[in-house]
LOLOVO-809101 format. One record per atom (N, C-alpha, C): residue in three letters; z, y, x. Coordinates in steps of 0.1 Angstrom, whole numbers, plus 2048, in hexadecimal, padded with zeros to 3 digits. Atoms other than C-alpha are relative to their C-alpha. Layout:
BEGIN
(atom 'ala',(Z,Y,X));
...
***
This chain:
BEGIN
(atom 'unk',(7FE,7F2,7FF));
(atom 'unk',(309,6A8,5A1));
(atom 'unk',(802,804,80E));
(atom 'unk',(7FF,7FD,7F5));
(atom 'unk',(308,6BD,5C0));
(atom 'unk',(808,80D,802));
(atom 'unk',(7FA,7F3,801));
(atom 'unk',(319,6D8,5D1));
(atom 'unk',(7F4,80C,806));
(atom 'unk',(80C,7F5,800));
(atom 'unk',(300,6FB,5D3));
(atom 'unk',(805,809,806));
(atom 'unk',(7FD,7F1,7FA));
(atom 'unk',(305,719,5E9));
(atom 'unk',(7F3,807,7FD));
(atom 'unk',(807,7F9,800));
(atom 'unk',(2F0,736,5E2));
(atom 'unk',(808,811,806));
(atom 'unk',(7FE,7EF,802));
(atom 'unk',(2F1,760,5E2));
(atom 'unk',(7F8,807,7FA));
(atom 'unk',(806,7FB,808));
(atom 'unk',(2F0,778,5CD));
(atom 'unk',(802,80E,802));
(atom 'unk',(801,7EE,801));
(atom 'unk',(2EB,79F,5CC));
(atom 'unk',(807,806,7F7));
(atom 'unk',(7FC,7F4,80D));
(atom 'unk',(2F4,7B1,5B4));
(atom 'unk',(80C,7F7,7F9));
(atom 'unk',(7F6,808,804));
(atom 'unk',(375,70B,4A3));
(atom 'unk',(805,7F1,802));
(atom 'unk',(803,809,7FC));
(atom 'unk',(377,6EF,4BB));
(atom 'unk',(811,7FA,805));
(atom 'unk',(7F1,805,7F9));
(atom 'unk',(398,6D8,4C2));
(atom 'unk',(803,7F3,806));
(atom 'unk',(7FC,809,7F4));
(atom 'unk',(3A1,6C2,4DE));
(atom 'unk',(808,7F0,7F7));
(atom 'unk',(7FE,80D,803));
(atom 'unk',(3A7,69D,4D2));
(atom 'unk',(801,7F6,80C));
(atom 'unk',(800,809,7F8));
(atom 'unk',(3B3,680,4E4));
(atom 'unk',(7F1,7F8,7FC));
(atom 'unk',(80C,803,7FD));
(atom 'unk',(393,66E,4F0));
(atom 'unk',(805,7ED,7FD));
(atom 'unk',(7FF,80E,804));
(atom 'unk',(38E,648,4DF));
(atom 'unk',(805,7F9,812));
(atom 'unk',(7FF,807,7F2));
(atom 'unk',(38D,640,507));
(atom 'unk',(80F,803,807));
(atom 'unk',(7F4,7F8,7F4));
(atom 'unk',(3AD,642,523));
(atom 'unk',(7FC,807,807));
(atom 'unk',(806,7F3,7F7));
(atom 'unk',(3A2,662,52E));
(atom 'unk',(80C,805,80C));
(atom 'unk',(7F0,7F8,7F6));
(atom 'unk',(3BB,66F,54D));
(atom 'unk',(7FA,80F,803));
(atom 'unk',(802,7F2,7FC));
(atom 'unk',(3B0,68F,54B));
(atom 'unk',(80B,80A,7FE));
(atom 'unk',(7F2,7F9,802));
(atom 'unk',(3C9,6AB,54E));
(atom 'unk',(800,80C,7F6));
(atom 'unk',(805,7F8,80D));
(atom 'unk',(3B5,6BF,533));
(atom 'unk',(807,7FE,7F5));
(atom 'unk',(7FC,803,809));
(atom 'unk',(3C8,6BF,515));
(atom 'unk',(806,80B,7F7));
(atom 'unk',(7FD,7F8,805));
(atom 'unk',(3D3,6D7,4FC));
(atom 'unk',(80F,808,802));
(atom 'unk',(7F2,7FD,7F3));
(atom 'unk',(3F8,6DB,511));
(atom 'unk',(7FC,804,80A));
(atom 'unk',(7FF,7FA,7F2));
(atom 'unk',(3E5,6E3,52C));
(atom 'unk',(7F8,80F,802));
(atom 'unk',(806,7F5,808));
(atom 'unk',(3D9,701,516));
(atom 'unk',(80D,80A,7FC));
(atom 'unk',(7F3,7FD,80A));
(atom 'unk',(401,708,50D));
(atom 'unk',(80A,804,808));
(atom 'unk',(7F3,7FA,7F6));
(atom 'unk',(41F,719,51C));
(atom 'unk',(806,7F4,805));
(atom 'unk',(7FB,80E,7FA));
(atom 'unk',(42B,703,539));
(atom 'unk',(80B,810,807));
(atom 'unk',(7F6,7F7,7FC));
(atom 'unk',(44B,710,54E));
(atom 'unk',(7FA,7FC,812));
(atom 'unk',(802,801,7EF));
(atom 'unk',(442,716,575));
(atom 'unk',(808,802,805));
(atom 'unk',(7F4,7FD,7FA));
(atom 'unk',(457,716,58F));
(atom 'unk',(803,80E,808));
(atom 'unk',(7FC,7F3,802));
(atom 'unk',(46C,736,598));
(atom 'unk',(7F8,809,80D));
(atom 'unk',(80B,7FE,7F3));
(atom 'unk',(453,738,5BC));
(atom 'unk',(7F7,808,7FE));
(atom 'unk',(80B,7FD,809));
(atom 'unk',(439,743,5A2));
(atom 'unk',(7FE,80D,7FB));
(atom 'unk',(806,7F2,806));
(atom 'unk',(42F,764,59B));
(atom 'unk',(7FD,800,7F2));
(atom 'unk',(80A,800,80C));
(atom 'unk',(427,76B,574));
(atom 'unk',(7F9,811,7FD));
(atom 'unk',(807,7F6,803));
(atom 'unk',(411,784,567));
(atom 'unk',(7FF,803,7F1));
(atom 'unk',(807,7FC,80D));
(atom 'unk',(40A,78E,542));
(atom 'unk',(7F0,805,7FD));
(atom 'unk',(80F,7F5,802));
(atom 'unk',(3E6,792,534));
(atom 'unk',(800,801,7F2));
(atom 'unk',(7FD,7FD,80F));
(atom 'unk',(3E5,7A7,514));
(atom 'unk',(7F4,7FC,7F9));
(atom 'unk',(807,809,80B));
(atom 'unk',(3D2,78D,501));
(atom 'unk',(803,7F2,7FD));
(atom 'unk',(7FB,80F,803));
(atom 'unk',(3D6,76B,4F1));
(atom 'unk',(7F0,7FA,805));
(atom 'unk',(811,807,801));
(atom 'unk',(3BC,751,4FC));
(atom 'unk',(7F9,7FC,7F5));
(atom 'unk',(803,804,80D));
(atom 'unk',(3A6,748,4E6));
(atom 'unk',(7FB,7EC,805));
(atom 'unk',(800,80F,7FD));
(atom 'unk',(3A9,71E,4EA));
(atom 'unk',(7F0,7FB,7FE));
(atom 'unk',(80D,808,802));
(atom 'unk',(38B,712,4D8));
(atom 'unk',(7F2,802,807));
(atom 'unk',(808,7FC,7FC));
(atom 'unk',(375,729,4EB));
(atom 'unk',(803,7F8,814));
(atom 'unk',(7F8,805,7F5));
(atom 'unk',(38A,71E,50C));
(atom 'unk',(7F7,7F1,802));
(atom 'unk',(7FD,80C,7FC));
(atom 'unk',(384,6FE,508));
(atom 'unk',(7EF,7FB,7FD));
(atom 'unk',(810,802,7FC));
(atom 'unk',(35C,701,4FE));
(atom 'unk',(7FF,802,80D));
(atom 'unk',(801,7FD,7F7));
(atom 'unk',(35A,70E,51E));
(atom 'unk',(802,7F2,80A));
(atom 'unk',(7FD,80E,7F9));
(atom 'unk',(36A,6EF,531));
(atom 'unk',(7F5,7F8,7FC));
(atom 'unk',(80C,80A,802));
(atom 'unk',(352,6D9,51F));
(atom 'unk',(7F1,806,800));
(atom 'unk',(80F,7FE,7F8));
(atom 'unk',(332,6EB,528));
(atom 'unk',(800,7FE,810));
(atom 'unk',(7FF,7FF,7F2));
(atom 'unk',(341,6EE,54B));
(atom 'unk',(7FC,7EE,800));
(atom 'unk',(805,80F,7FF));
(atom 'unk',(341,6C6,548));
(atom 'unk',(7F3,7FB,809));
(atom 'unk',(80B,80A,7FB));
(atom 'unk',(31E,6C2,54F));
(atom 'unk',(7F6,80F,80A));
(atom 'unk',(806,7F6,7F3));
(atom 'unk',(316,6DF,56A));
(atom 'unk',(801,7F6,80E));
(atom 'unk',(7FF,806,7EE));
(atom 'unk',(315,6D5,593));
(atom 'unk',(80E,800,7FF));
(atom 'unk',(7F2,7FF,7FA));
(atom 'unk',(33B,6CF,59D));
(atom 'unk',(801,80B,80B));
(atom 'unk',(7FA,7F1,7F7));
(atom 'unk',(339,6F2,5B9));
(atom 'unk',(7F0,801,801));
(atom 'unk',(80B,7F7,7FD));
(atom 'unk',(31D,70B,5BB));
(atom 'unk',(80B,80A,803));
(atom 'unk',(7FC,7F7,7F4));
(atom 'unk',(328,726,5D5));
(atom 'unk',(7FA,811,7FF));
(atom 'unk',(80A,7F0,7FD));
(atom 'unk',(31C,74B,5D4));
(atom 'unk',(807,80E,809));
(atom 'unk',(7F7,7F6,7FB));
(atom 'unk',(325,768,5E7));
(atom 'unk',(7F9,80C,7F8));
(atom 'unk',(804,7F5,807));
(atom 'unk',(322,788,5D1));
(atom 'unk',(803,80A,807));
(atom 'unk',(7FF,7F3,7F7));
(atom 'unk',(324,7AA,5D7));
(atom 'unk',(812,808,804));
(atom 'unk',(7F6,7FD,7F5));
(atom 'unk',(342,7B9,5F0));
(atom 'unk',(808,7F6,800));
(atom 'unk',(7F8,810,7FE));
(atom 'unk',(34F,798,5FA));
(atom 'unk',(803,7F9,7F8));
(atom 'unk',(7F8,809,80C));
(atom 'unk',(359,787,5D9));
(atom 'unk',(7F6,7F5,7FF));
(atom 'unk',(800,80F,7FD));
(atom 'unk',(354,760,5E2));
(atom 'unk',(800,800,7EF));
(atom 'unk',(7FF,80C,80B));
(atom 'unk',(34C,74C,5BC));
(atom 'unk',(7FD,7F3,806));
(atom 'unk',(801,812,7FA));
(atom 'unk',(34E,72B,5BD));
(atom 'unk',(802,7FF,7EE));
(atom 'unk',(801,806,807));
(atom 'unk',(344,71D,59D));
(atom 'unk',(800,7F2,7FB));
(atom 'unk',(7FE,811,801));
(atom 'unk',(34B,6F7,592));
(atom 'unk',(7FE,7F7,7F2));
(atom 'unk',(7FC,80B,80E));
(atom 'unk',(34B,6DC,576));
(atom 'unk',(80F,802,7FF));
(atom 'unk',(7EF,802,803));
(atom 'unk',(36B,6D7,564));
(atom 'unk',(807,7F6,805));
(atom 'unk',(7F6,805,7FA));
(atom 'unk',(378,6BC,574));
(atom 'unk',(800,801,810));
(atom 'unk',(800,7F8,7F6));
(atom 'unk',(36D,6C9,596));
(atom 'unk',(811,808,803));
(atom 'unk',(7F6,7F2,7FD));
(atom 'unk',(382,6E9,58E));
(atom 'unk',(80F,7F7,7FE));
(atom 'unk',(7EE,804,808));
(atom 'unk',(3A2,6D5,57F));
(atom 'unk',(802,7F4,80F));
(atom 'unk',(7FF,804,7EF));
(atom 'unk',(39E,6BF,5A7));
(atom 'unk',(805,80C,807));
(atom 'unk',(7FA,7F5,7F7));
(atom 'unk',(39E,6DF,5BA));
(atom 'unk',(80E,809,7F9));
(atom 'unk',(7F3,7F8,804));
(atom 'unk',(3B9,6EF,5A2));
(atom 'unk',(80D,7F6,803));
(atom 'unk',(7F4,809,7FB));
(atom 'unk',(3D1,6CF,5AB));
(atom 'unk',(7FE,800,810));
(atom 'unk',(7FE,800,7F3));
(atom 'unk',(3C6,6CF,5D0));
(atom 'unk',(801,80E,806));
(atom 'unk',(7FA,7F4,7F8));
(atom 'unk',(3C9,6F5,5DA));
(atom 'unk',(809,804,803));
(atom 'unk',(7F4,7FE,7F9));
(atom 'unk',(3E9,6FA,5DB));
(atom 'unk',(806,7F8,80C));
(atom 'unk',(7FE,806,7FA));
(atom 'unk',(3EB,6DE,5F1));
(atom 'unk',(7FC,801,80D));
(atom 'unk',(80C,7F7,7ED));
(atom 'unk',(3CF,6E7,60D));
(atom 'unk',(808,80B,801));
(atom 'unk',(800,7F4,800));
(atom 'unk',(3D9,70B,607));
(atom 'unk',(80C,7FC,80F));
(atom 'unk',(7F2,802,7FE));
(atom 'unk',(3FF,701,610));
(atom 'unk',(7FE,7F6,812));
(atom 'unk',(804,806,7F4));
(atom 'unk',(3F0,6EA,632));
(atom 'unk',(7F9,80A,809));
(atom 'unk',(802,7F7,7F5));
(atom 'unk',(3DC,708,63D));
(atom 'unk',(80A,808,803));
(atom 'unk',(7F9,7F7,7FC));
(atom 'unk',(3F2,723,63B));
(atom 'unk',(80B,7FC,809));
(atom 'unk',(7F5,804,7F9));
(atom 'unk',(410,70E,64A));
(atom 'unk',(7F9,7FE,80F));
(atom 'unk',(806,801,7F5));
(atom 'unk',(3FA,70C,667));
(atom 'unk',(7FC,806,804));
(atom 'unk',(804,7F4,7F7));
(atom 'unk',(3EF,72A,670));
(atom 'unk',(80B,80B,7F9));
(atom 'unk',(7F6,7F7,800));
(atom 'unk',(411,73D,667));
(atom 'unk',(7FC,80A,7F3));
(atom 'unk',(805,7F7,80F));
(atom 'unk',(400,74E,645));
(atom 'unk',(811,801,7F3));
(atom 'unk',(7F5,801,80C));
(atom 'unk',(417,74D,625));
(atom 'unk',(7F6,804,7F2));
(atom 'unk',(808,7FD,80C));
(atom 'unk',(40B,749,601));
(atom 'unk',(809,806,7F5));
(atom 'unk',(800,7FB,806));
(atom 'unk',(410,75E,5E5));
(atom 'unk',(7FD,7FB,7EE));
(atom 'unk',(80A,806,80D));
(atom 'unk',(406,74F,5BE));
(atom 'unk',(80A,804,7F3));
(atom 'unk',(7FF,7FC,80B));
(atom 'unk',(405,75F,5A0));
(atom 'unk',(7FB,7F8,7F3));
(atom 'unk',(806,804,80D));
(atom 'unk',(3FE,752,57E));
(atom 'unk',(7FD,809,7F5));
(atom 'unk',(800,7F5,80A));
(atom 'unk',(3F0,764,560));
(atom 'unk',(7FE,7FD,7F5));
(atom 'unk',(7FF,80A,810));
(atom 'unk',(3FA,758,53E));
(atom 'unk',(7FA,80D,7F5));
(atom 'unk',(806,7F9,80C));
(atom 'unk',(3ED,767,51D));
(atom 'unk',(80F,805,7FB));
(atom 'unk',(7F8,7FA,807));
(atom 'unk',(402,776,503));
(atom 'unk',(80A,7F3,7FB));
(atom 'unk',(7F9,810,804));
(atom 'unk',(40C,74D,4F7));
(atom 'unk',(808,7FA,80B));
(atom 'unk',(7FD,805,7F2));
(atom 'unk',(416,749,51B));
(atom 'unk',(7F5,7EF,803));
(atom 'unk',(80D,80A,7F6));
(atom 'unk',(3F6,732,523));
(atom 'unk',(7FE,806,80C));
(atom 'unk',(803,7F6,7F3));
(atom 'unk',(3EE,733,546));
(atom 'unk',(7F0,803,7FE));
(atom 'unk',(806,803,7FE));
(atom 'unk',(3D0,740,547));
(atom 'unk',(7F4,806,811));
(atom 'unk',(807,805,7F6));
(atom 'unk',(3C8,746,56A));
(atom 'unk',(80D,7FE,809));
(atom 'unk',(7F6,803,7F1));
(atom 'unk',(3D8,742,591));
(atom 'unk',(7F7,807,80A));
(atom 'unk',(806,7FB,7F6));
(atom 'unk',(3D3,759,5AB));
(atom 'unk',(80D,7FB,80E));
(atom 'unk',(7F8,803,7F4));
(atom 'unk',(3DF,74D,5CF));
(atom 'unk',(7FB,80A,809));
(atom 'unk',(801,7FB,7F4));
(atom 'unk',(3E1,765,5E9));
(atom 'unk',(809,7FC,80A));
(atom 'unk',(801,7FE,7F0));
(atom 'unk',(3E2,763,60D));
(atom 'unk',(803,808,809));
(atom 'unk',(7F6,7F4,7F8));
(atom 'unk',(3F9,779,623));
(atom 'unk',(803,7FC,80D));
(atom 'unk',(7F9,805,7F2));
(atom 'unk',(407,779,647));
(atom 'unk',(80E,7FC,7FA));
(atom 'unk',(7F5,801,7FF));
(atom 'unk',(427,76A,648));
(atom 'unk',(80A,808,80B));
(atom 'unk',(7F3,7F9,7F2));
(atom 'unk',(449,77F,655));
(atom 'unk',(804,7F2,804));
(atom 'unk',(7F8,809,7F8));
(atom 'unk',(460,770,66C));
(atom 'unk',(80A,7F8,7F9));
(atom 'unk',(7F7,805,807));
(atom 'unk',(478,768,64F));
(atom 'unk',(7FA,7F5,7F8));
(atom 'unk',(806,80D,80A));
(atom 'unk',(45A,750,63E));
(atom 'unk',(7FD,804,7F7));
(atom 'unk',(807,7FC,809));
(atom 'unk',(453,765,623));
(atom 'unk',(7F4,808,7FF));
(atom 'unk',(80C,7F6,7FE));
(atom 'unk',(432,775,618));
(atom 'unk',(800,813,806));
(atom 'unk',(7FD,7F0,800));
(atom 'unk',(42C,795,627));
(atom 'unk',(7F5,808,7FC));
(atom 'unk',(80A,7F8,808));
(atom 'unk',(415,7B0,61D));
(atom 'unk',(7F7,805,803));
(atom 'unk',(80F,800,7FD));
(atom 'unk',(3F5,7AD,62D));
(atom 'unk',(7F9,7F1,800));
(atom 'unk',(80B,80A,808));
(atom 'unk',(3DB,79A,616));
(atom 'unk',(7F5,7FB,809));
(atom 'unk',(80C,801,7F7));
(atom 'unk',(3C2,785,62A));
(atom 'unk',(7F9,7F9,7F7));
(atom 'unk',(80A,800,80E));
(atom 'unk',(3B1,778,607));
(atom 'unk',(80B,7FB,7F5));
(atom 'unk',(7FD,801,80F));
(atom 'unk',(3B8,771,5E7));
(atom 'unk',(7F3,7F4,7F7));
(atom 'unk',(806,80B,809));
(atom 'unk',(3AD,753,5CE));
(atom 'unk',(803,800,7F0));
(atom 'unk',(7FB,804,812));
(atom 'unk',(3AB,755,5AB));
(atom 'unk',(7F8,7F6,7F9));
(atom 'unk',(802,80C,808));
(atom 'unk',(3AA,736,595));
(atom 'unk',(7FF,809,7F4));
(atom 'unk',(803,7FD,808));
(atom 'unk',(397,73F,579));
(atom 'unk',(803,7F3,7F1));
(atom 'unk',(801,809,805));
(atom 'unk',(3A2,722,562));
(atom 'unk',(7FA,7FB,7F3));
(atom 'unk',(80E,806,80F));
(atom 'unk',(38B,725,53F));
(atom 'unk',(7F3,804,808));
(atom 'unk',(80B,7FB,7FB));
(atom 'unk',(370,72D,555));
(atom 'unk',(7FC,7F7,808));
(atom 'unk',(7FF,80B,7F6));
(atom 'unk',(377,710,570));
(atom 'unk',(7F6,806,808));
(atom 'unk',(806,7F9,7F5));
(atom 'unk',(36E,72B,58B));
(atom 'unk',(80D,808,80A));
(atom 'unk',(7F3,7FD,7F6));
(atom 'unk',(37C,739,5A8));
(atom 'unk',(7FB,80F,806));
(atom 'unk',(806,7F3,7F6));
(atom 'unk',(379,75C,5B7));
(atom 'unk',(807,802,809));
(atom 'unk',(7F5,7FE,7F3));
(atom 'unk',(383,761,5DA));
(atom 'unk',(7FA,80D,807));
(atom 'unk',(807,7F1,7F3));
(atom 'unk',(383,783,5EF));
(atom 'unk',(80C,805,808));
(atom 'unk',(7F7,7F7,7F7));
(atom 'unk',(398,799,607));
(atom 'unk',(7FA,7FF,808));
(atom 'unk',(807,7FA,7F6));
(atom 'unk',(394,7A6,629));
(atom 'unk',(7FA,7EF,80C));
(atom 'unk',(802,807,7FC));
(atom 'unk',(396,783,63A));
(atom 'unk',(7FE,7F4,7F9));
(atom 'unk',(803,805,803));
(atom 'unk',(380,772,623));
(atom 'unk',(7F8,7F1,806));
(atom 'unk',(803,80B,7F9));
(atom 'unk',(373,75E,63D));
(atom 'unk',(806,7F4,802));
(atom 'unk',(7F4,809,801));
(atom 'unk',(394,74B,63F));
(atom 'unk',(7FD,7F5,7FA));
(atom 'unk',(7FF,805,809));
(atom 'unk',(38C,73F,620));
(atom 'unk',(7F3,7F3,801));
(atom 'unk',(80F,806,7FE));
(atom 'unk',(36A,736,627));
(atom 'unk',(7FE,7F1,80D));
(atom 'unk',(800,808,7EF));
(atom 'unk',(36F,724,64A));
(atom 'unk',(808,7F3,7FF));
(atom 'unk',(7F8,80C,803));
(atom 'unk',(38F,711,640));
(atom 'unk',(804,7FB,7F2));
(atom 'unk',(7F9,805,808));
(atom 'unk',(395,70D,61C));
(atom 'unk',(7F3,7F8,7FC));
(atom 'unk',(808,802,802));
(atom 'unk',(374,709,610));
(atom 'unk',(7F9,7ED,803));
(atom 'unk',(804,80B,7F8));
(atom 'unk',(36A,6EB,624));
(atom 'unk',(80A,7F2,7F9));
(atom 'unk',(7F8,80F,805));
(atom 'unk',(38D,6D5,619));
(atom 'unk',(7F7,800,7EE));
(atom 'unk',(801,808,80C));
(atom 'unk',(382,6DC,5F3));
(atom 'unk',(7F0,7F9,7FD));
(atom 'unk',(809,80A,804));
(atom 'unk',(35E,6D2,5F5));
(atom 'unk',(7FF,7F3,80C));
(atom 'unk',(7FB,811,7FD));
(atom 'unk',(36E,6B1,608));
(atom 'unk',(805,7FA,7F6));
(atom 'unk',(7F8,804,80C));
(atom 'unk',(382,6AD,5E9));
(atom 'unk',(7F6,7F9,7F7));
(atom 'unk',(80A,801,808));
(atom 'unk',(363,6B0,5D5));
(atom 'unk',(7F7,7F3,803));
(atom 'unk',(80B,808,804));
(atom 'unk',(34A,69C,5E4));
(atom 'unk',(809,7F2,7FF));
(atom 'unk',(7FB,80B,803));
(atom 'unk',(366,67F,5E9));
(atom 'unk',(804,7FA,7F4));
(atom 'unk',(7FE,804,80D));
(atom 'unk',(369,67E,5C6));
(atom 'unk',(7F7,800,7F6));
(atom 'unk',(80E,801,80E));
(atom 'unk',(345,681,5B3));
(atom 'unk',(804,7F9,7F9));
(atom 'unk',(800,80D,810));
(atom 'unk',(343,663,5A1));
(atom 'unk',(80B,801,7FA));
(atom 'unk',(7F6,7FF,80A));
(atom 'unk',(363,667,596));
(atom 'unk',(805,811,7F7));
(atom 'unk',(802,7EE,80B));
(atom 'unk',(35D,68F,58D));
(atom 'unk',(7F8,7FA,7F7));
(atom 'unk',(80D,802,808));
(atom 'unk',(33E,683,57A));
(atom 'unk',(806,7F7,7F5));
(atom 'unk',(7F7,805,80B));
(atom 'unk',(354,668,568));
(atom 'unk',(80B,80A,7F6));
(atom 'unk',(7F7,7F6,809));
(atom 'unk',(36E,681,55D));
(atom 'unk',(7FD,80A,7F9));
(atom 'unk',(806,7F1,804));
(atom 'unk',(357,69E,556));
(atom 'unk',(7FF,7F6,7F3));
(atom 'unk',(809,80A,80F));
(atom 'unk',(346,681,53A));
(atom 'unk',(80E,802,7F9));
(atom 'unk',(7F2,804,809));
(atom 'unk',(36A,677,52D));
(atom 'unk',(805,80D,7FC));
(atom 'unk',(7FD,7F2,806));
(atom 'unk',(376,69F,52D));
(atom 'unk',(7FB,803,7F3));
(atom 'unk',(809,802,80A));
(atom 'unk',(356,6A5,51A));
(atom 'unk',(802,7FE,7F3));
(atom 'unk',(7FD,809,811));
(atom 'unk',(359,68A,4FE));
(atom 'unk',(80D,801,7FF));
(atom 'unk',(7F0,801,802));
(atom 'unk',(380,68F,4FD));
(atom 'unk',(7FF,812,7F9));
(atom 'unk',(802,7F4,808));
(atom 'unk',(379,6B6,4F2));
(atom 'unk',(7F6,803,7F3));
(atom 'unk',(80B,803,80E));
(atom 'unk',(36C,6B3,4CC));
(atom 'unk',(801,80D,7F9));
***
């Protein structure tokens, strides 16, 4: 599988898999977890619906690991395979947290659980930092983790940011790990019955 830039204009249940799958897919990772107090939460007035959730993961399985598009007024997609996205969803916070400490930024991260308190997404924003270290209140982008979707939408005014420096660490992440996205995508896959 490869990674793709372009542009553009305009009743199923999760079973442990006969194999030692390490995937972090699992029907807990579908379930109210407790974040820490750093964390922003959000309410979305709906419950997910799991089985549809989790078809979605296993079609994502066998797409490219990142296709790229810029749509219309700046909104960056980045679409991926499922174990792609569940890579970049453990390494973001970590690049994020390497850039911004370095160019004096400050992050922001919300979560947005259903009605069950599932998460079902993560938005990180991107702010100047005050002098006291905390975020202040000019947005230089915004990332939302789409997580039944295993997509990412990124925009604000200094989307370039995103583009110039984040961009680049995660498809380093990616390509250093094909064969083993390609392995995991298989195992995800057959582990979702």
């Amino acid at each position: 599988m490869e990674i793709t830039t372009s542009k553009d204009s305009g009743g199923k249940t999760l079973r442990k898999s006969q194999r030692n799958s390490r995937t972090n897919l699992t029907r807990s990772s579908l379930s109210p977890q407790k974040t820490p107090n750093l964390v922003n939460e959000t309410s979305k007035p709906y419950k997910l619906n799991v089985d549809k959730a989790l078809d979605k993961k296993r079609t994502n399985c066998n797409t490219e690991h990142l296709q790229t598009m810029m749509k219309q007024n700046d909104n960056f997609r980045m679409y991926m395979s499922t174990a792609a996205y569940e890579l970049t969803k453990a390494k973001l916070p970590v690049i994020l947290k390497n850039y911004t400490d370095n160019e004096c930024l400050a992050i922001s991260i919300h979560r947005g659980l259903d009605l069950t308190i599932a998460e079902v997404d993560t938005r990180f924003c991107v702010l100047n930092q005050l002098k006291t270290g905390k975020p202040g209140n000019k947005l230089k982008f915004t990332i939302n983790c789409y997580h039944t979707s295993t997509s990412l939408l990124v925009n604000g005014s200094k989307l370039n940011l995103f583009i110039e420096n984040i961009l680049p660490k995660i498809k380093e992440a990616i390509n250093a790990n094909c064969s083993n996205l390609n392995e995991l995508n298989y195992r995800i896959e057959n582990s979702i019955v």
